[in-house]
Short mmCIF file of the C-alpha atoms (twelve columns), coordinates in Angstrom:
data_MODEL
# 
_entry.id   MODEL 
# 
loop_
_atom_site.group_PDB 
_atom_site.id 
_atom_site.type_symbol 
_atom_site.label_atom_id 
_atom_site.label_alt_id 
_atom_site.label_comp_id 
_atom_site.label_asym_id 
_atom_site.label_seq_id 
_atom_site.Cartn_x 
_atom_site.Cartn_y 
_atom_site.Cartn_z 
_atom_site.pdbx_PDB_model_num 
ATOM 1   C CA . UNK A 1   49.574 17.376 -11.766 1 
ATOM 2   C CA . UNK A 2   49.843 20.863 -13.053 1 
ATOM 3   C CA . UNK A 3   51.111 20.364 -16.666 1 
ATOM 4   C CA . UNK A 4   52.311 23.758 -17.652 1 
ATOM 5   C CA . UNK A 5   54.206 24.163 -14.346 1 
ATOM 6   C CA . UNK A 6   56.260 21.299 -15.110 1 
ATOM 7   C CA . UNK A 7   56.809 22.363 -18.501 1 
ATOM 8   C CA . UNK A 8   57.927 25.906 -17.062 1 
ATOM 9   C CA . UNK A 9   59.862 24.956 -14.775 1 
ATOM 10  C CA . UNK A 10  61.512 22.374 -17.306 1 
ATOM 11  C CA . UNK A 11  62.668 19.454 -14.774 1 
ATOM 12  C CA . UNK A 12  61.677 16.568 -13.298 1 
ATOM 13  C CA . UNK A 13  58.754 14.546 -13.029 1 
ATOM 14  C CA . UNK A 14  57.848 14.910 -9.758  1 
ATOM 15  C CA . UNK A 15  59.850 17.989 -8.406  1 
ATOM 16  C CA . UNK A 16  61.414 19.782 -11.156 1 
ATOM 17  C CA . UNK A 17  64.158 22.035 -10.968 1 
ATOM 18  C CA . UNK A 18  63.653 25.941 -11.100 1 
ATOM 19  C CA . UNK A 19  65.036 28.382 -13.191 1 
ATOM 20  C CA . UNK A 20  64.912 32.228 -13.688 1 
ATOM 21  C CA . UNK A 21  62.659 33.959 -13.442 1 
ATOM 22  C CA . UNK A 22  60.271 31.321 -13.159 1 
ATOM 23  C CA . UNK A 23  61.916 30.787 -9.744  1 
ATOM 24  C CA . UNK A 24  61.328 34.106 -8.857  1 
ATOM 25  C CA . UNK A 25  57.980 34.693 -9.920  1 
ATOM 26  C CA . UNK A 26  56.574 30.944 -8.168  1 
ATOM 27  C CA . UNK A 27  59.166 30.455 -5.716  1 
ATOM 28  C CA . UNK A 28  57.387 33.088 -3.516  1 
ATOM 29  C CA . UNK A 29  53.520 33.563 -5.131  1 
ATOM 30  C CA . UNK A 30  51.998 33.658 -2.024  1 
ATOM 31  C CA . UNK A 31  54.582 32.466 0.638   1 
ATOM 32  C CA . UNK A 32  57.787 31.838 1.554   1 
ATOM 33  C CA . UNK A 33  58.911 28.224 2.061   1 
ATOM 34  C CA . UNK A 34  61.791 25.842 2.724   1 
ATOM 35  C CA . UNK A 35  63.006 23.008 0.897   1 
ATOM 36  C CA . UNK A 36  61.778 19.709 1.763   1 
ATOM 37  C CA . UNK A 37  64.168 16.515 2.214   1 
ATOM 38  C CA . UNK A 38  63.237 14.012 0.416   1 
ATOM 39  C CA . UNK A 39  65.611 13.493 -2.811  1 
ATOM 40  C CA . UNK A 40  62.505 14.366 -4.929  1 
ATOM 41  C CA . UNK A 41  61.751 17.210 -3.054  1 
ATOM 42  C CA . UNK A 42  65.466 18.524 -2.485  1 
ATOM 43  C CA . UNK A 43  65.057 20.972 -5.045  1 
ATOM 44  C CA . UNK A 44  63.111 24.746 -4.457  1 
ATOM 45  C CA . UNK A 45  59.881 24.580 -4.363  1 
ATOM 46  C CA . UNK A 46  58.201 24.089 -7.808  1 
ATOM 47  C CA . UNK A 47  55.388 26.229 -9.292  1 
ATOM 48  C CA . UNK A 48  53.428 23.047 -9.414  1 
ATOM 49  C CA . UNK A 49  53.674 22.502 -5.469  1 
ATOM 50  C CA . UNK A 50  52.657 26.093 -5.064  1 
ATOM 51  C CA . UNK A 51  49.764 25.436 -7.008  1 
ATOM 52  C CA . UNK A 52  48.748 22.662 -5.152  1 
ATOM 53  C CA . UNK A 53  49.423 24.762 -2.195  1 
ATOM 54  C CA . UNK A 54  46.865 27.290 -3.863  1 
ATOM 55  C CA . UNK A 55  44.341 24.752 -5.162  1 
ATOM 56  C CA . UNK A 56  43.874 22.917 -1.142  1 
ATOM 57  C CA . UNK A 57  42.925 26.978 -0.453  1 
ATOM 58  C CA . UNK A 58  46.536 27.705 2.033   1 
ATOM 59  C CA . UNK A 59  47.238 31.122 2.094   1 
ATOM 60  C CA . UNK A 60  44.482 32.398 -0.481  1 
ATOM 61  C CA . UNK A 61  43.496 35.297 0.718   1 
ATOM 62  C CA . UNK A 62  39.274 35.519 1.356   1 
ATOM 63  C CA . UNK A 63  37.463 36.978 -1.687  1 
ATOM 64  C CA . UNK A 64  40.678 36.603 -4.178  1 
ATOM 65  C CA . UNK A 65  39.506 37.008 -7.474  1 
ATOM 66  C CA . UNK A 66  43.138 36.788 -9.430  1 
ATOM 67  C CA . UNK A 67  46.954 37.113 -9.107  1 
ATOM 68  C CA . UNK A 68  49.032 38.842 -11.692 1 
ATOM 69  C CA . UNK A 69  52.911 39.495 -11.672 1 
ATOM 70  C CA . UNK A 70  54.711 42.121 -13.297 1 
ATOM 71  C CA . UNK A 71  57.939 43.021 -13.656 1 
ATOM 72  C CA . UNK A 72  59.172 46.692 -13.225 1 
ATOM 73  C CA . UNK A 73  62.442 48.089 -14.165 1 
ATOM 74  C CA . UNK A 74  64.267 50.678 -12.237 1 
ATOM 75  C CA . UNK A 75  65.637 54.289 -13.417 1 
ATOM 76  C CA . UNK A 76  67.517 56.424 -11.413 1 
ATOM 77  C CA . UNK A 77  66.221 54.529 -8.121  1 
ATOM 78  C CA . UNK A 78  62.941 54.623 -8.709  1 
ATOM 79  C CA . UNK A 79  60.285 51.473 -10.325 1 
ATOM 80  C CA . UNK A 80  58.902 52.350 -13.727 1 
ATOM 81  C CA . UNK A 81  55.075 52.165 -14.051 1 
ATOM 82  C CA . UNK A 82  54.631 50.008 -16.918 1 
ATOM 83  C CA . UNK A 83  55.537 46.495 -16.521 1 
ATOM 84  C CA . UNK A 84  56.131 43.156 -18.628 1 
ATOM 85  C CA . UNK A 85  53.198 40.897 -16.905 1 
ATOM 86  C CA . UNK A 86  54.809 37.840 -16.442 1 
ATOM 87  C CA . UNK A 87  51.507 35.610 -14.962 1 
ATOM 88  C CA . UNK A 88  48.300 35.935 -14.124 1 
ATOM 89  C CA . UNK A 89  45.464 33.253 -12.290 1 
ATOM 90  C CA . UNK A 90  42.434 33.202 -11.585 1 
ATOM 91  C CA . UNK A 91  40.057 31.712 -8.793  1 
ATOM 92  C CA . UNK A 92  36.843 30.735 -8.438  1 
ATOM 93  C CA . UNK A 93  34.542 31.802 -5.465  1 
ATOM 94  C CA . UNK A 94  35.507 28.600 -2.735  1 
ATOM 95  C CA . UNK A 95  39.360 29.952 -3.812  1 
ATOM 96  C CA . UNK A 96  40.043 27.103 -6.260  1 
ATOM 97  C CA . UNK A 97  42.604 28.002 -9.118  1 
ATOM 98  C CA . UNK A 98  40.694 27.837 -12.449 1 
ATOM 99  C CA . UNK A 99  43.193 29.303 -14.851 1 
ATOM 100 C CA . UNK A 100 47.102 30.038 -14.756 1 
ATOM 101 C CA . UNK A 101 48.351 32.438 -18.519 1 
ATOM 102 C CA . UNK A 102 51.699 32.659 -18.782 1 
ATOM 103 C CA . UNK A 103 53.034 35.528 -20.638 1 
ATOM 104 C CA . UNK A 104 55.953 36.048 -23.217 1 
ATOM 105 C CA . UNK A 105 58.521 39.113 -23.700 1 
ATOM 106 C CA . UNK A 106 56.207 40.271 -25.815 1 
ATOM 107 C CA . UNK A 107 53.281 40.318 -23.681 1 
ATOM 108 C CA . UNK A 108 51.160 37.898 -25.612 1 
ATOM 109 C CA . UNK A 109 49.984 34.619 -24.017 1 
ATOM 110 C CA . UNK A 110 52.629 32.090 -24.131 1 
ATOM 111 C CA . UNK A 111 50.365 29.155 -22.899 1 
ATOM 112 C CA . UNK A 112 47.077 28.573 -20.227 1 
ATOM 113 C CA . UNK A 113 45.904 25.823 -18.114 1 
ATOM 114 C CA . UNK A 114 42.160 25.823 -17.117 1 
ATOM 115 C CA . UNK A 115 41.324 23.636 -13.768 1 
ATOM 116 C CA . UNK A 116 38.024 21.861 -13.085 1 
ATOM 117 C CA . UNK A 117 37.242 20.496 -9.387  1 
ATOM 118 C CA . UNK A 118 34.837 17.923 -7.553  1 
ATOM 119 C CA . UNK A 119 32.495 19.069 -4.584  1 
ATOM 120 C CA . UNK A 120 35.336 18.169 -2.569  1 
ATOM 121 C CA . UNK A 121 37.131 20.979 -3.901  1 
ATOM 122 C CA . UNK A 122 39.527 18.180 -5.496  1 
ATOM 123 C CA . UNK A 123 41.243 18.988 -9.151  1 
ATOM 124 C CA . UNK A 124 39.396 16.707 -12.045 1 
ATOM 125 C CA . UNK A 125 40.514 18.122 -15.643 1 
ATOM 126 C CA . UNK A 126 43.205 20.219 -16.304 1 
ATOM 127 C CA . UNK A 127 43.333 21.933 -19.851 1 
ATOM 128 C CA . UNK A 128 46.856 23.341 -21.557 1 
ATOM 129 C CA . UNK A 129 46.320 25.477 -24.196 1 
ATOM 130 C CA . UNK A 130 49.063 26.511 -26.432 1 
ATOM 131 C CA . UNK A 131 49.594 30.263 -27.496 1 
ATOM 132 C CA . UNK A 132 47.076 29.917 -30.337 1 
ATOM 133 C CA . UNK A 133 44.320 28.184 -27.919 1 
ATOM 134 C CA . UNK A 134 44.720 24.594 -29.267 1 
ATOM 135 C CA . UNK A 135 44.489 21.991 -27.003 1 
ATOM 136 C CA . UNK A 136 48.014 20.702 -26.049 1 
ATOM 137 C CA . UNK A 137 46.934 18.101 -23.234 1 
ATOM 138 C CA . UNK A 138 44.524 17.195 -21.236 1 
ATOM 139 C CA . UNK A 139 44.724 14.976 -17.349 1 
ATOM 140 C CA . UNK A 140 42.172 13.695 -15.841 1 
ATOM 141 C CA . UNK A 141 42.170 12.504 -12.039 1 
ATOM 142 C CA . UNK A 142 39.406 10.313 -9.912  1 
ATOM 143 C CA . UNK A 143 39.110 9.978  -6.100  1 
ATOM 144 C CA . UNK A 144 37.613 8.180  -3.680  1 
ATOM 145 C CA . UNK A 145 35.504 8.502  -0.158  1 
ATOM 146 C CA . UNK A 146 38.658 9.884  1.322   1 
ATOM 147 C CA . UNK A 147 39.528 12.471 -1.507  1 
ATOM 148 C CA . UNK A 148 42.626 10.475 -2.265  1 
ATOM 149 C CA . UNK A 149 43.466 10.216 -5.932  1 
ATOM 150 C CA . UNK A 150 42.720 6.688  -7.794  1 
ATOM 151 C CA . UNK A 151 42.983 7.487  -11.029 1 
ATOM 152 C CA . UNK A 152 45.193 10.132 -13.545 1 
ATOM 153 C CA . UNK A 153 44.838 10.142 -16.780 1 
ATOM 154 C CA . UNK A 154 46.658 12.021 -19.921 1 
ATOM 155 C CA . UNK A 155 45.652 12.749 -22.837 1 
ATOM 156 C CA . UNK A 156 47.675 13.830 -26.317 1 
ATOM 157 C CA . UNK A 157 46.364 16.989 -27.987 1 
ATOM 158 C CA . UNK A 158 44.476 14.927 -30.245 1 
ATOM 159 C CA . UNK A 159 42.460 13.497 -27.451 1 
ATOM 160 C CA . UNK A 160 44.521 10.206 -27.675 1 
ATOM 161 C CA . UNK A 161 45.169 8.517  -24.010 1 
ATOM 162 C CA . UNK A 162 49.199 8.809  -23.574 1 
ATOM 163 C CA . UNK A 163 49.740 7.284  -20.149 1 
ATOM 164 C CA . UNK A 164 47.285 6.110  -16.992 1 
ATOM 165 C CA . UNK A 165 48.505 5.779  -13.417 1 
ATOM 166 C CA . UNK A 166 46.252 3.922  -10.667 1 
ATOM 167 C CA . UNK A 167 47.149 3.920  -7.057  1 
ATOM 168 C CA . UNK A 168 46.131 1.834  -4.336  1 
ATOM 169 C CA . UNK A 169 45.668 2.437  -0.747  1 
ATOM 170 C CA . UNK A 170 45.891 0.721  2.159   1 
ATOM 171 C CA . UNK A 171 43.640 2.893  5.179   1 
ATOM 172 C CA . UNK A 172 45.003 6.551  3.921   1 
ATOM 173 C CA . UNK A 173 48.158 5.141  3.031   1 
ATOM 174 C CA . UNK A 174 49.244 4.727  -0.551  1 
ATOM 175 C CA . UNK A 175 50.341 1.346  -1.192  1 
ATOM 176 C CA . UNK A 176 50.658 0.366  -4.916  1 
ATOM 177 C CA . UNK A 177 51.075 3.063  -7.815  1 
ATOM 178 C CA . UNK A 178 51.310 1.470  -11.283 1 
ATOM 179 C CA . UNK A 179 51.304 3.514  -14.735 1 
ATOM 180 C CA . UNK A 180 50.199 2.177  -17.930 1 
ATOM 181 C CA . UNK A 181 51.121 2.943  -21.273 1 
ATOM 182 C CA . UNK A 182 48.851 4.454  -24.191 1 
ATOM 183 C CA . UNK A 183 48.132 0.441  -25.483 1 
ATOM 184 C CA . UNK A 184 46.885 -0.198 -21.777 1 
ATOM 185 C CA . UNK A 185 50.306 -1.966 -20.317 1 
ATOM 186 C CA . UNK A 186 51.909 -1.925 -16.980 1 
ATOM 187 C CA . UNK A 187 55.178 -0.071 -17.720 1 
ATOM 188 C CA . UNK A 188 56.349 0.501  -14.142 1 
ATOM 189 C CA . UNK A 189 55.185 -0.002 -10.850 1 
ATOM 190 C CA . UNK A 190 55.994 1.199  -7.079  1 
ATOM 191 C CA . UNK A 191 55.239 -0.545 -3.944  1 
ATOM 192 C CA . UNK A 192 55.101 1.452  -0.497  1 
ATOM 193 C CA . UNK A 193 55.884 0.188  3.229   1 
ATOM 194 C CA . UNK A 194 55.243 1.492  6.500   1 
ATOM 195 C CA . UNK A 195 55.397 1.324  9.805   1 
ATOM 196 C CA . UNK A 196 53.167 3.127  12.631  1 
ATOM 197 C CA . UNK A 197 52.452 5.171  9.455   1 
ATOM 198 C CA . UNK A 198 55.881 6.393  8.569   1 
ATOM 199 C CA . UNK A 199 57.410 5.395  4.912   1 
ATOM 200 C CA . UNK A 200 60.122 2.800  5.478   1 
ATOM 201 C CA . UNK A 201 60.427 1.580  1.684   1 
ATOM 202 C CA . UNK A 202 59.747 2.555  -1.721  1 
ATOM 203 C CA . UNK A 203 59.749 -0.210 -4.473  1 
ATOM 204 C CA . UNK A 204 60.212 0.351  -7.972  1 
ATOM 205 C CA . UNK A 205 59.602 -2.571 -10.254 1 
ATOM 206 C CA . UNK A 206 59.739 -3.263 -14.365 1 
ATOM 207 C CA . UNK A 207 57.303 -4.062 -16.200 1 
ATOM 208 C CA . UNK A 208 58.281 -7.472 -16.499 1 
ATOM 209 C CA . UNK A 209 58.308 -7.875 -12.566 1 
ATOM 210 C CA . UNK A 210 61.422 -7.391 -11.623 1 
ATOM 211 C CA . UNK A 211 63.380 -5.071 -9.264  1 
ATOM 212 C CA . UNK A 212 64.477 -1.786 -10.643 1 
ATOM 213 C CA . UNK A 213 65.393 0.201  -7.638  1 
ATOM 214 C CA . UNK A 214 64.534 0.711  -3.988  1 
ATOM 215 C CA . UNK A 215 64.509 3.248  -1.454  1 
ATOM 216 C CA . UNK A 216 64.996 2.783  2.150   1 
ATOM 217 C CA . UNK A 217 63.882 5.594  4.326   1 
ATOM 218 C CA . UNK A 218 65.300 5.858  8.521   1 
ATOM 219 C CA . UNK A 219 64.326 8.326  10.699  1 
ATOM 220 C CA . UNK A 220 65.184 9.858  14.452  1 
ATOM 221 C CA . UNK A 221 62.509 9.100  17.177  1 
ATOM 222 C CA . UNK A 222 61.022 12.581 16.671  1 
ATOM 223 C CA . UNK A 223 60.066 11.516 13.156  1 
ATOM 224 C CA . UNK A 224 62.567 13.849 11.168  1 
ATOM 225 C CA . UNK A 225 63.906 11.669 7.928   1 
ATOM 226 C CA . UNK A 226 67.806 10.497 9.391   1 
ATOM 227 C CA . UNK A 227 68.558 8.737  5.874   1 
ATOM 228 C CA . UNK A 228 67.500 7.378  2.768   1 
ATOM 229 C CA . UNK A 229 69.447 4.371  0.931   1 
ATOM 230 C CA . UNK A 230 69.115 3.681  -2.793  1 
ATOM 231 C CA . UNK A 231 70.008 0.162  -3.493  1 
ATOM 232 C CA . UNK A 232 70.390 -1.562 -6.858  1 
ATOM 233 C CA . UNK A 233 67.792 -4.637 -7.993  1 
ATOM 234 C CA . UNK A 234 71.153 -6.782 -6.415  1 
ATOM 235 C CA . UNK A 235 71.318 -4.667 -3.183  1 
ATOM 236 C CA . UNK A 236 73.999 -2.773 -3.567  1 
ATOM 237 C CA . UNK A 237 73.997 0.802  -2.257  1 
ATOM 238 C CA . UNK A 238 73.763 3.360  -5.089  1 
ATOM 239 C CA . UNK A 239 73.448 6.382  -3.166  1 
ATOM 240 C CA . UNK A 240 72.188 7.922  0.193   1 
ATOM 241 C CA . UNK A 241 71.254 11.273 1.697   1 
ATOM 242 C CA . UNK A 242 71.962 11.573 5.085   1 
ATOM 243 C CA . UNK A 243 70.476 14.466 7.168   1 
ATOM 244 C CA . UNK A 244 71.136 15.974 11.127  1 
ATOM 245 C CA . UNK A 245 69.397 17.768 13.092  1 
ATOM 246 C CA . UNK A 246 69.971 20.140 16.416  1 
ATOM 247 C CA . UNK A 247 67.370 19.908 19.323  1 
ATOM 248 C CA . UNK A 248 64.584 21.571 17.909  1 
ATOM 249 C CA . UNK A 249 64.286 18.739 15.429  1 
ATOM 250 C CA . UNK A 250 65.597 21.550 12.419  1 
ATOM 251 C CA . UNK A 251 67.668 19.922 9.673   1 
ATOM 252 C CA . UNK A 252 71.038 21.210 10.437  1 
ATOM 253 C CA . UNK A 253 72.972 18.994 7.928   1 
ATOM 254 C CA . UNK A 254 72.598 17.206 4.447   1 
ATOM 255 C CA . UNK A 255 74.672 15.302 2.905   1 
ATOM 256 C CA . UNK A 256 75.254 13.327 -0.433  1 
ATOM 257 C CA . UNK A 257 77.123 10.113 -0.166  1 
ATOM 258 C CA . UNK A 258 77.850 7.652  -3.021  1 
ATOM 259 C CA . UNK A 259 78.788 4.272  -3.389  1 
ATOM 260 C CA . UNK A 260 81.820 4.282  -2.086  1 
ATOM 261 C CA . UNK A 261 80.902 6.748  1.267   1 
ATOM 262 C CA . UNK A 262 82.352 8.865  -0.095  1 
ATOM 263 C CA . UNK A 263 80.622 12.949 0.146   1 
ATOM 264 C CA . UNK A 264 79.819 14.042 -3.018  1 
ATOM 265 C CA . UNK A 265 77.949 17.712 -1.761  1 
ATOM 266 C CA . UNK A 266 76.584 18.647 1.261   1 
ATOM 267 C CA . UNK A 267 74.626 21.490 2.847   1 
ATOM 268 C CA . UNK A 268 74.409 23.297 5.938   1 
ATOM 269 C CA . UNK A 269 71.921 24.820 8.041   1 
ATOM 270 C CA . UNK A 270 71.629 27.612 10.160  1 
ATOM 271 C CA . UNK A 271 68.709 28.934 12.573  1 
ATOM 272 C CA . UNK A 272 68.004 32.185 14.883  1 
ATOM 273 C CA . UNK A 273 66.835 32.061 18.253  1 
ATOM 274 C CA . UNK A 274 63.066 31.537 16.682  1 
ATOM 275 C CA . UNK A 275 64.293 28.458 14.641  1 
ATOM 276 C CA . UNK A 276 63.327 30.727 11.173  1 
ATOM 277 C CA . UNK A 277 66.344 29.373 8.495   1 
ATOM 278 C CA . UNK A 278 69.132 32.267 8.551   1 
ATOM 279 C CA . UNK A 279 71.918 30.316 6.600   1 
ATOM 280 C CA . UNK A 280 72.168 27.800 3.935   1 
ATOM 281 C CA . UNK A 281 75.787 26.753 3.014   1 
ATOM 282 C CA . UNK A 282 76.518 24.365 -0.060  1 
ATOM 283 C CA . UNK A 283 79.484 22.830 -0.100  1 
ATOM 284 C CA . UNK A 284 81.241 20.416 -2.758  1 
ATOM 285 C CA . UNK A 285 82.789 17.453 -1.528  1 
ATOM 286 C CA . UNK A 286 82.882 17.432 1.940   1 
ATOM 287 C CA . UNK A 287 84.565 20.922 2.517   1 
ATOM 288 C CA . UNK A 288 84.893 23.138 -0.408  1 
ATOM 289 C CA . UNK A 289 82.646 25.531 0.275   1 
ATOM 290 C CA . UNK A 290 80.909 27.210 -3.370  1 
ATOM 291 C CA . UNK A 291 77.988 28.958 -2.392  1 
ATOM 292 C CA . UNK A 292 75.528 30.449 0.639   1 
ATOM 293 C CA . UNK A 293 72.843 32.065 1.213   1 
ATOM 294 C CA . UNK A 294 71.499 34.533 3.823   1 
ATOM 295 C CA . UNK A 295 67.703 34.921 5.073   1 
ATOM 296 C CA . UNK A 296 66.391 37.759 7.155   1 
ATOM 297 C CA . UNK A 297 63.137 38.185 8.994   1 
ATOM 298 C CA . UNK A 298 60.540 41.126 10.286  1 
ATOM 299 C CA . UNK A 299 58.850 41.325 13.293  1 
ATOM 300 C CA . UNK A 300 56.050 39.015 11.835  1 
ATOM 301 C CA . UNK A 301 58.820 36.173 10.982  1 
ATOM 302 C CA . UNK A 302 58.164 37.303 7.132   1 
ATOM 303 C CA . UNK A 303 61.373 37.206 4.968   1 
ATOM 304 C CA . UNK A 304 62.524 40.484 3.899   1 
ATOM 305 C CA . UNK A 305 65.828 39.844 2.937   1 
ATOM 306 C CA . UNK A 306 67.568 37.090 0.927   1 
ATOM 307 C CA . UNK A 307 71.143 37.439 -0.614  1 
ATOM 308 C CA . UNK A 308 73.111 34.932 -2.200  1 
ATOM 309 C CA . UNK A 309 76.957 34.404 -2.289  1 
ATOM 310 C CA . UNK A 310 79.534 32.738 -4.544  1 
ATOM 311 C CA . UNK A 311 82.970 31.557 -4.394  1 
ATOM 312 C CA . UNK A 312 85.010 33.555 -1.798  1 
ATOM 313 C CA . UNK A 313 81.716 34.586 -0.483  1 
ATOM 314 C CA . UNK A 314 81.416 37.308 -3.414  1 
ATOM 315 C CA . UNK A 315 78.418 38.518 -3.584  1 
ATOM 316 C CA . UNK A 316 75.683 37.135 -5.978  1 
ATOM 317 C CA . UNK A 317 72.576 38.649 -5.719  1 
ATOM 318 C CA . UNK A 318 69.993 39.789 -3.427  1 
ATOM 319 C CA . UNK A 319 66.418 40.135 -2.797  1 
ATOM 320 C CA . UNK A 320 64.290 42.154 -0.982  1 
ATOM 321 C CA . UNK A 321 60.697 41.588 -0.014  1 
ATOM 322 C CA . UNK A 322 57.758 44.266 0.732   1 
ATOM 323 C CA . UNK A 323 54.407 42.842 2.288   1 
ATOM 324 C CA . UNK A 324 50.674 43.681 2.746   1 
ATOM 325 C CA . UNK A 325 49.364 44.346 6.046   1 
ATOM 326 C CA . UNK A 326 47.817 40.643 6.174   1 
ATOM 327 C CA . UNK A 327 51.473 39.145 5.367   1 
ATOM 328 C CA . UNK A 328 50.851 38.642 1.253   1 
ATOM 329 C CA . UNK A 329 53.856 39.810 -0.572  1 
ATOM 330 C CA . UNK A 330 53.283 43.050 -2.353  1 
ATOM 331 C CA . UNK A 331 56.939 43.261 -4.069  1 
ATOM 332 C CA . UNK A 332 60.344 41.663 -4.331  1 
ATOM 333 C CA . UNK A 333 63.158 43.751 -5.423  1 
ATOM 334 C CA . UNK A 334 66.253 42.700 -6.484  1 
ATOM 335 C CA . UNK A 335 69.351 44.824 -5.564  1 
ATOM 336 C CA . UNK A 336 72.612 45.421 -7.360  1 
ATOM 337 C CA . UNK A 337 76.207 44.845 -5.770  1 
ATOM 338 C CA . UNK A 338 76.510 48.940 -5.793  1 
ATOM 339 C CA . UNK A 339 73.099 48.357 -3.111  1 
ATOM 340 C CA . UNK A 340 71.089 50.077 -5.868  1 
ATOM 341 C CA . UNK A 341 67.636 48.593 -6.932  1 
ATOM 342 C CA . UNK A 342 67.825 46.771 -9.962  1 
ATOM 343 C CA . UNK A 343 64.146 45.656 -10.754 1 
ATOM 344 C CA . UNK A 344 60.883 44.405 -8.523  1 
ATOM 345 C CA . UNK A 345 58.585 41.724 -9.109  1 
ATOM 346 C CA . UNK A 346 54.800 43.173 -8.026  1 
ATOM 347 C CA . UNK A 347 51.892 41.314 -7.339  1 
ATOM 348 C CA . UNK A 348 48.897 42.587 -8.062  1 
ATOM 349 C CA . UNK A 349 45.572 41.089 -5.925  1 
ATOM 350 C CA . UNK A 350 42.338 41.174 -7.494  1 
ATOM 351 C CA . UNK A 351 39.628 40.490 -4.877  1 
ATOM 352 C CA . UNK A 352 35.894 40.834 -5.525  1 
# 
């Protein structure tokens, strides 16, 4: 629900696509991670899921006041002192995020989000500000005994209500979630199926009742997702992901299929001894392979290397990470193809 992450990031609803540098500076705030496999979640990890990450107090280091980012350049092979601040948050004394600035070239605020929570330590009101401090929108969320969310509410800068969602539970499941336009009216709604607690269906329906979409989810005996189906309202198969995995239940395969079966991109993976991702291959089609990239670990199973390849596995780019001695990332430098150090992102850790 994190308003100016989605607008960074500039994607989708739910898991919006990354771009640079926002990638860079969110992608690793705190940790490294690997993509999910859900279709919503098949892209990198979004600056609002790192928030949320944040905000339910993973990885926040005890007594973490703030996080800024700068970036540094690099002369003659070694970083410059003064930096362009890209970020900066700031958290409250039980580790909740209560504000997130974004930065422009210039080094004047580009926009803010201020974050409210319950005793529960559950988000409330968020607050987007736009470079001049107005009000650009407001959301609103409600829980109940279990600290699941009930209600979300948006507002327009003007304090006019743009769009409400309620969900519904079933136990700690969620069962119905239906969204509401600004006049009060159903405009969509989703219905959700499981069994022994695992999401078998997802519903989508019109406002007018009927059957938009629906997604079928499968899965192997140890739980990993084997497939999900995406069938029109007459039950035709629009699309499907289909995943593999080895014997430590890692995803070793995913692949795209449409209509017709037929592979429209897929992606391999590869794992070390330790089961830590060391290879992701993306390949259009069902063979041509256009581009892969290459993880390393330390001793502590941190990344310290990343490096990305193109066509005729030329190389892209490549990243290399620095950490503190309790495993938060103090840099990430990115490396020409002459193995020279281009720039590095720092983060800077305020603690009281």
């Amino acid at each position: 629900m994190f308003t100016l992450a989605k607008q960074i990031i500039g994607g989708r609803t739910m898991k919006a696509r990354a771009i640079f540098p926002i990638l860079i500076i969110f992608n690793f705030l705190l940790f490294p991670t690997n993509k999910s496999f859900a279709q919503e979640f098949q892209d990198q990890k979004t600056l609002e899921e790192l928030l949320d990450n944040i905000v339910n107090k993973k990885n926040v280091p005890e007594g973490l006041a703030g996080i800024s980012l700068t970036q540094h350049s690099y002369k003659f092979g070694v970083p410059q002192e003064k930096g362009l601040k890209l970020f900066e948050t700031n958290f409250d004394s039980k580790g909740n995020l209560v504000q997130l600035i974004v930065f422009d070239i210039e080094g004047m605020i580009n926009s803010k989000e201020t974050y409210q929570y319950d005793a529960g330590g559950n988000q409330t009101d968020l607050i987007r500000y736009d470079s001049d401090g107005n009000i650009e929108r407001k959301e609103t969320s409600k829980y109940d005994n279990n600290n699941n969310v009930t209600d979300y509410v948006v507002y327009r800068s003007g304090g006019e209500l743009e769009k409400k969602i309620v969900y519904r539970y079933s136990g700690n499941l969620l069962s119905e979630e239906t969204t509401y336009n600004s006049d009060g009216e159903p405009t969509e709604k989703f219905i959700y199926n499981y069994d022994s607690g695992r999401l078998t269906s997802k519903t989508k329906f019109t406002s007018e009742g009927d059957i938009e979409q629906k997604v079928d989810y499968n899965y192997f005996r140890s739980g990993k997702l084997l497939s999900e189906v995406y069938y029109n309202p007459d039950g035709s198969v629009i699309q499907k992901y289909v995943y593999d995995i080895d014997k430590n239940d890692n995803v070793i395969e995913k692949a795209e299929i449409n209509s017709d079966g037929e592979v429209l991109n897929k992606e391999t993976y590869k794992y070390n001894r330790k089961n830590e991702l060391i290879e992701t291959q993306f390949y259009e089609n069902n063979e041509l392979p256009v581009r892969k990239i290459t993880y390393s670990y330390n001793k502590k199973g941190l990344k310290d290397s990343e490096i990305e390849f193109g066509e005729n596995d030329k190389q892209v780019s490549k990243f290399v990470y620095a950490y503190n001695e309790k495993g938060g990332i103090n840099t990430i430098t990115s490396i020409n193809l002459l193995n020279e150090p281009e720039y590095e992102l720092r983060y800077n850790y305020n603690l009281r």
